[in-house]
MIVEXSE-409036 format. One record per residue (C-alpha): x negated, y negated, z; residue number from 0; residue in three letters. Coordinates in nm, 3 decimals, padded with zeros to 5 digits. Example, Ala and Ser with C-alpha at 12.3 -4.5 7.8 and 13.67 -1.06 7.14 Angstrom:
// residues 2
        xx        yy        zz     k     r
   -01.230    00.450    00.780     0   ALA
   -01.367    00.106    00.714     1   SER
// end
This chain:
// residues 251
        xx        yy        zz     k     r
    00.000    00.000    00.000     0   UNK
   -00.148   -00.360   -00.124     1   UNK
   -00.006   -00.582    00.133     2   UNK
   -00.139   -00.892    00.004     3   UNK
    00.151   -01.014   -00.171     4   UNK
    00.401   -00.930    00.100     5   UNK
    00.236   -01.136    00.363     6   UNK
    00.180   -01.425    00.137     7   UNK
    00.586   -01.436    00.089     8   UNK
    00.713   -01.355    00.461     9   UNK
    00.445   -01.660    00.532    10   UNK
    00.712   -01.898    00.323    11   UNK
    00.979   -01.832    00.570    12   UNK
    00.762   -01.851    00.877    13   UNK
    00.419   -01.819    01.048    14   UNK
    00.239   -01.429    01.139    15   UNK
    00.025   -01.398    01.416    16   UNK
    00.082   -01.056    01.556    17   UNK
    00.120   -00.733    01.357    18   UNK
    00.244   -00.332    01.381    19   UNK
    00.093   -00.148    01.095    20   UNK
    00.317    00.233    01.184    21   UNK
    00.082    00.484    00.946    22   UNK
   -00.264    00.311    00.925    23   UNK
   -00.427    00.604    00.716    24   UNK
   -00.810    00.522    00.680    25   UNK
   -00.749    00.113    00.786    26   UNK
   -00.733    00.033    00.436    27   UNK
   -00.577   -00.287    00.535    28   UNK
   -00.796   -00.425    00.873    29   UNK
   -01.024   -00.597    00.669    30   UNK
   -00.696   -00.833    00.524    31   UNK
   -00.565   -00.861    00.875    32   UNK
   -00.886   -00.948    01.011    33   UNK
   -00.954   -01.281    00.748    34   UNK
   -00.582   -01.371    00.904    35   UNK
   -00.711   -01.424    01.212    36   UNK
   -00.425   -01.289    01.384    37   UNK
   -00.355   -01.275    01.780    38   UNK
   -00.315   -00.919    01.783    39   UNK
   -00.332   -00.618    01.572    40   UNK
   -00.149   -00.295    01.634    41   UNK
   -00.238    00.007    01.464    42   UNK
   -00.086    00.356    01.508    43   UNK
   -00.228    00.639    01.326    44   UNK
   -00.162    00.999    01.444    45   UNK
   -00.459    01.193    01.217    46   UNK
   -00.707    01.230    01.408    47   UNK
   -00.982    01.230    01.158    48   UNK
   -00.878    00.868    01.022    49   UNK
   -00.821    00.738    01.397    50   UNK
   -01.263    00.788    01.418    51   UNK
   -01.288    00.587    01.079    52   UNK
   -00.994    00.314    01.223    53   UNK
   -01.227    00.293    01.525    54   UNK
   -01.531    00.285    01.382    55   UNK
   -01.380   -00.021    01.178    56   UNK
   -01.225   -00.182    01.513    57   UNK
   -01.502   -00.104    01.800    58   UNK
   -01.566   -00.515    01.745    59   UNK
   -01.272   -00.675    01.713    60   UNK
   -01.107   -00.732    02.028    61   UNK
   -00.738   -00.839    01.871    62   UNK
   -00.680   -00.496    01.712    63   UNK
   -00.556   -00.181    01.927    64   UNK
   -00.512    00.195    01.816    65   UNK
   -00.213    00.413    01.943    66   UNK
   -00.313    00.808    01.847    67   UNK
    00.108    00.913    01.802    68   UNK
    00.311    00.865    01.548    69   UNK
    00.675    00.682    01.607    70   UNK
    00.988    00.779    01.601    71   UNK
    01.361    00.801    01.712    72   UNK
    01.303    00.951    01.996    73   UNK
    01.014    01.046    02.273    74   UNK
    00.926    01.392    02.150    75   UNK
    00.633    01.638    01.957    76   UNK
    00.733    01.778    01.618    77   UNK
    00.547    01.927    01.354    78   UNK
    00.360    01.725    01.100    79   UNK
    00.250    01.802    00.728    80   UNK
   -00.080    01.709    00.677    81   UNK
   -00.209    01.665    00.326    82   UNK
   -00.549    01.747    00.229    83   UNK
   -00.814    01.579    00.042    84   UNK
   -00.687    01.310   -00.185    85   UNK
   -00.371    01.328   -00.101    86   UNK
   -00.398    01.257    00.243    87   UNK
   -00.170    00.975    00.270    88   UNK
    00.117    01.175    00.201    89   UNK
    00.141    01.329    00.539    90   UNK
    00.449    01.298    00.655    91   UNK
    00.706    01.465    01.009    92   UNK
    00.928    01.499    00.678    93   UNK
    00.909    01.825    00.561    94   UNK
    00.718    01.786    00.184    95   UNK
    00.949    01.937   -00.140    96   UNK
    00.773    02.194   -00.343    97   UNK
    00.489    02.038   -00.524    98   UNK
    00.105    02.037   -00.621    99   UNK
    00.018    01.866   -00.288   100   UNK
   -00.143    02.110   -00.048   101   UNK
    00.062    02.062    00.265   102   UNK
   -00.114    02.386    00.528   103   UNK
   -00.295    02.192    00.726   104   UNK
    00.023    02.127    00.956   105   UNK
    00.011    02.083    01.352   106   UNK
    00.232    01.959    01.682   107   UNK
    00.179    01.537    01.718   108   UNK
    00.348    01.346    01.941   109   UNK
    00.597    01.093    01.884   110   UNK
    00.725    00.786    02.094   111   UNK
    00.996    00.536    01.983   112   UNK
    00.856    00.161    01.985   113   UNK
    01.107    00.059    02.238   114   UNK
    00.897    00.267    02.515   115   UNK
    00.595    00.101    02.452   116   UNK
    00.667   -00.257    02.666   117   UNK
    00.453   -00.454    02.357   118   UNK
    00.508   -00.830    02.352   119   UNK
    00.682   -00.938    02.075   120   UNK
    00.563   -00.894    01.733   121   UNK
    00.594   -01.080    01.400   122   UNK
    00.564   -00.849    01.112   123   UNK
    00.594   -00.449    01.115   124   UNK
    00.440   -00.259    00.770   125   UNK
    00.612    00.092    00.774   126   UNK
    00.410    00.339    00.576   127   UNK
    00.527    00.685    00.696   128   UNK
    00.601    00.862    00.349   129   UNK
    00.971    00.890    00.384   130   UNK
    00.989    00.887    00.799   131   UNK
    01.074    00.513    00.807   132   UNK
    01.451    00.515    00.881   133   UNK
    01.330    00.736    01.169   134   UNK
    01.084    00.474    01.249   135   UNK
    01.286    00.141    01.265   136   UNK
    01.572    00.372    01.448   137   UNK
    01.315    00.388    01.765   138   UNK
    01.282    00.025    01.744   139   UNK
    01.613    00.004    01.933   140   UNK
    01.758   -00.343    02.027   141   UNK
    01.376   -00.471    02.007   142   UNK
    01.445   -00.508    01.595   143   UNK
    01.547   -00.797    01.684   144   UNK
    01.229   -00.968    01.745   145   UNK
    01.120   -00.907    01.420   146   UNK
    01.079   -01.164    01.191   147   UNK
    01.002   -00.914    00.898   148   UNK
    00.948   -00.581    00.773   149   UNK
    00.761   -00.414    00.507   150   UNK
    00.904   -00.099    00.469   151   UNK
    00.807    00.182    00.228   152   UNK
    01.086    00.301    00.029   153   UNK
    01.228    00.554   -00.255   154   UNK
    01.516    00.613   -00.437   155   UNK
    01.430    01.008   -00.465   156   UNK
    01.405    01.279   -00.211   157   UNK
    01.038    01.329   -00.229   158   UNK
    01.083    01.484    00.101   159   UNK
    01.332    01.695    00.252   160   UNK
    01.672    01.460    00.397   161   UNK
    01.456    01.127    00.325   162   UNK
    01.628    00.819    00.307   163   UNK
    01.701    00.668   -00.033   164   UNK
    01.629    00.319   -00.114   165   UNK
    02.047    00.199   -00.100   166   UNK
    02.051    00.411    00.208   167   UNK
    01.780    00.225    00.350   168   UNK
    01.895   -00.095    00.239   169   UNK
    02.224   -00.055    00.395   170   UNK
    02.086    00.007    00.700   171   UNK
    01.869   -00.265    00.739   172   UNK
    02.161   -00.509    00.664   173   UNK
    02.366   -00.329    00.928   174   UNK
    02.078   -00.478    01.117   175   UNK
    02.058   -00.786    00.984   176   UNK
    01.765   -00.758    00.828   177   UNK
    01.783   -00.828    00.395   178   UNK
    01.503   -00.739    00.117   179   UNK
    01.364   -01.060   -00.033   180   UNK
    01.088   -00.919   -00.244   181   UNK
    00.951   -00.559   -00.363   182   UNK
    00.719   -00.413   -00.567   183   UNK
    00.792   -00.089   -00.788   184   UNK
    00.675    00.180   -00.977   185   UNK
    00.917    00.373   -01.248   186   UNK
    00.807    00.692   -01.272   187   UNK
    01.195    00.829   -01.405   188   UNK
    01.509    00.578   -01.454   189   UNK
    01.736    00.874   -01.350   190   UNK
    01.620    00.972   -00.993   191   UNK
    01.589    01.364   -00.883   192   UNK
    01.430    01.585   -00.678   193   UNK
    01.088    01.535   -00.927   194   UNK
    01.065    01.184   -00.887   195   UNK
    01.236    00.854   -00.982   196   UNK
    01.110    00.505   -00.854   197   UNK
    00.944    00.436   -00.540   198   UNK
    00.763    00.156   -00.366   199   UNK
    00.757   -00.119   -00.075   200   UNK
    00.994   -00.402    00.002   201   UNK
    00.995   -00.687    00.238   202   UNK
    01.297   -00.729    00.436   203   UNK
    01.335   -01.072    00.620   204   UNK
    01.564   -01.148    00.980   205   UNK
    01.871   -01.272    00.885   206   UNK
    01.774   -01.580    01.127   207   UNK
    01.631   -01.696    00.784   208   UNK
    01.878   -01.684    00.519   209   UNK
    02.221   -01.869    00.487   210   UNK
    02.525   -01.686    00.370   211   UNK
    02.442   -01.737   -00.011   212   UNK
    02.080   -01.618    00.031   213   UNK
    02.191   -01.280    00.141   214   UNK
    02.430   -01.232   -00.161   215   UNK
    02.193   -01.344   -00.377   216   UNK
    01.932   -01.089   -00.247   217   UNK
    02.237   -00.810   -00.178   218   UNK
    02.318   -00.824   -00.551   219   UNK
    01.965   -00.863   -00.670   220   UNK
    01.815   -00.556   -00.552   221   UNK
    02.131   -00.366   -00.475   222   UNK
    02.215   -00.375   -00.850   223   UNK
    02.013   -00.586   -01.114   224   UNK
    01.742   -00.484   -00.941   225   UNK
    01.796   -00.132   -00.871   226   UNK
    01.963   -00.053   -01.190   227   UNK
    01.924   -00.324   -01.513   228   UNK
    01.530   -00.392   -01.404   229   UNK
    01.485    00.023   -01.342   230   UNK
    01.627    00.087   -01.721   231   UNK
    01.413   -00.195   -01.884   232   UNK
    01.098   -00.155   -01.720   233   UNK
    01.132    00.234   -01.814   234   UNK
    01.208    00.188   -02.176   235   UNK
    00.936   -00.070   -02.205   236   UNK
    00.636    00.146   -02.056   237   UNK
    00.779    00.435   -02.313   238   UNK
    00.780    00.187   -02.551   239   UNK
    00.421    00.136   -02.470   240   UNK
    00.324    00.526   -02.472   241   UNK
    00.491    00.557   -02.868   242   UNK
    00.303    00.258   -02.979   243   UNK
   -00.055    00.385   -02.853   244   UNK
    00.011    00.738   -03.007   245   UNK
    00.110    00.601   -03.332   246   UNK
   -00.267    00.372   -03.311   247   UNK
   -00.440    00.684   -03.247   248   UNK
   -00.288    00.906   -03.516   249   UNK
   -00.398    00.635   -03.730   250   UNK
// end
């Protein structure tokens, strides 16, 4: 997940100095968060072999903490699918559909719900937790509400077993008052399935911010121009793309 771009928008509405990053991997994104010069960091990464590189990257900077659990709905241990290799960041507590990832390396983590953890209140939460994030935001409880935004991972296939789809997810964040301002996408199929379909992340902003006509504008945006007229050009013009290319190279 580039986060660049995200940050750089949610800073239009309003000012970020603290941040929850749920599914650091490697701590890709420290190095971004660091040039912010944030108050604090949060980081929560349940692998243990990326939790030694996210320290090593941390051991100086006094403004970012580690958690070693994942979150959740609920205070618990489950199982967690571990991918291997190069595919690591598509671990997931979601149970992985039949594919070409190599999912064995599975194991017991434990899981707390954010509401437990008594943190002061925090600006921005990135949710990268490959299908998990309903799950996630669920555990937030009533302390959503001191959110000022979310960037949330999303998908409008089942990649893994009973995941969320991205109108599911969106009608759950505006059931809590939280609406998607901006996204970036990749169309991998305009008619979603099991295989695949389009997937990506979205910032979601506290309705604090937006007047009545803002949210329908957004609502209608990404609910349906978005979701469905953007999906279908975007598609036929990166096939459109492919045909040209093959027709250079026959030449």
């Amino acid at each position: 997940m580039s986060i660049e771009k995200f940050f750089y928008k949610a800073q239009k509405f309003d000012q970020i100095n603290t941040v929850i990053h749920i599914g650091a991997h490697k701590g890709e994104e420290i190095s971004f968060y660091e040039s912010l010069n944030l108050d604090k960091v949060y980081l929560i990464e349940p692998i243990h072999e990326f939790q030694s590189i996210i320290k090593s990257k941390i051991e100086n900077l006094s403004n970012f903490v580690l958690f070693t659990f994942a979150l959740g709905r609920k205070n618990s241990f489950q199982k967690f699918y571990q991918a291997k290799n190069e595919n690591s960041g598509s671990s997931s507590l979601l149970k992985p559909r039949d594919s070409d990832i190599d999912f064995h390396d599975s194991k017991i983590i434990e899981v707390r719900k954010f509401s437990s953890l008594n943190l002061d209140i925090i600006d921005i939460a990135v949710i990268d937790t490959q299908g998990y994030e309903v799950e996630v935001i669920e555990g937030f409880e009533e302390k959503i509400v001191d959110f000022k935004f979310l960037i949330i991972e999303f998908a409008n296939y089942e990649g893994y077993l009973n995941q969320p789809t991205y109108r599911e997810l969106n009608k759950i964040m505006n059931k809590k008052n939280f609406f998607m301002v901006y996204q970036i996408k990749r169309i991998n199929k305009i008619f979603p399935s099991s295989y695949g379909g389009s997937y990506g992340d979205a910032l979601y902003v506290s309705a604090d911010y937006l007047n009545f006509l803002k949210k329908l504008f957004f609502i209608i945006k990404f609910n349906f121009l978005n979701n469905v007229i953007y999906d279908g050009l975007i598609f036929m013009f990166k096939n459109f793309k492919k045909i040209i290319k093959l027709k250079i190279l026959q030449k």
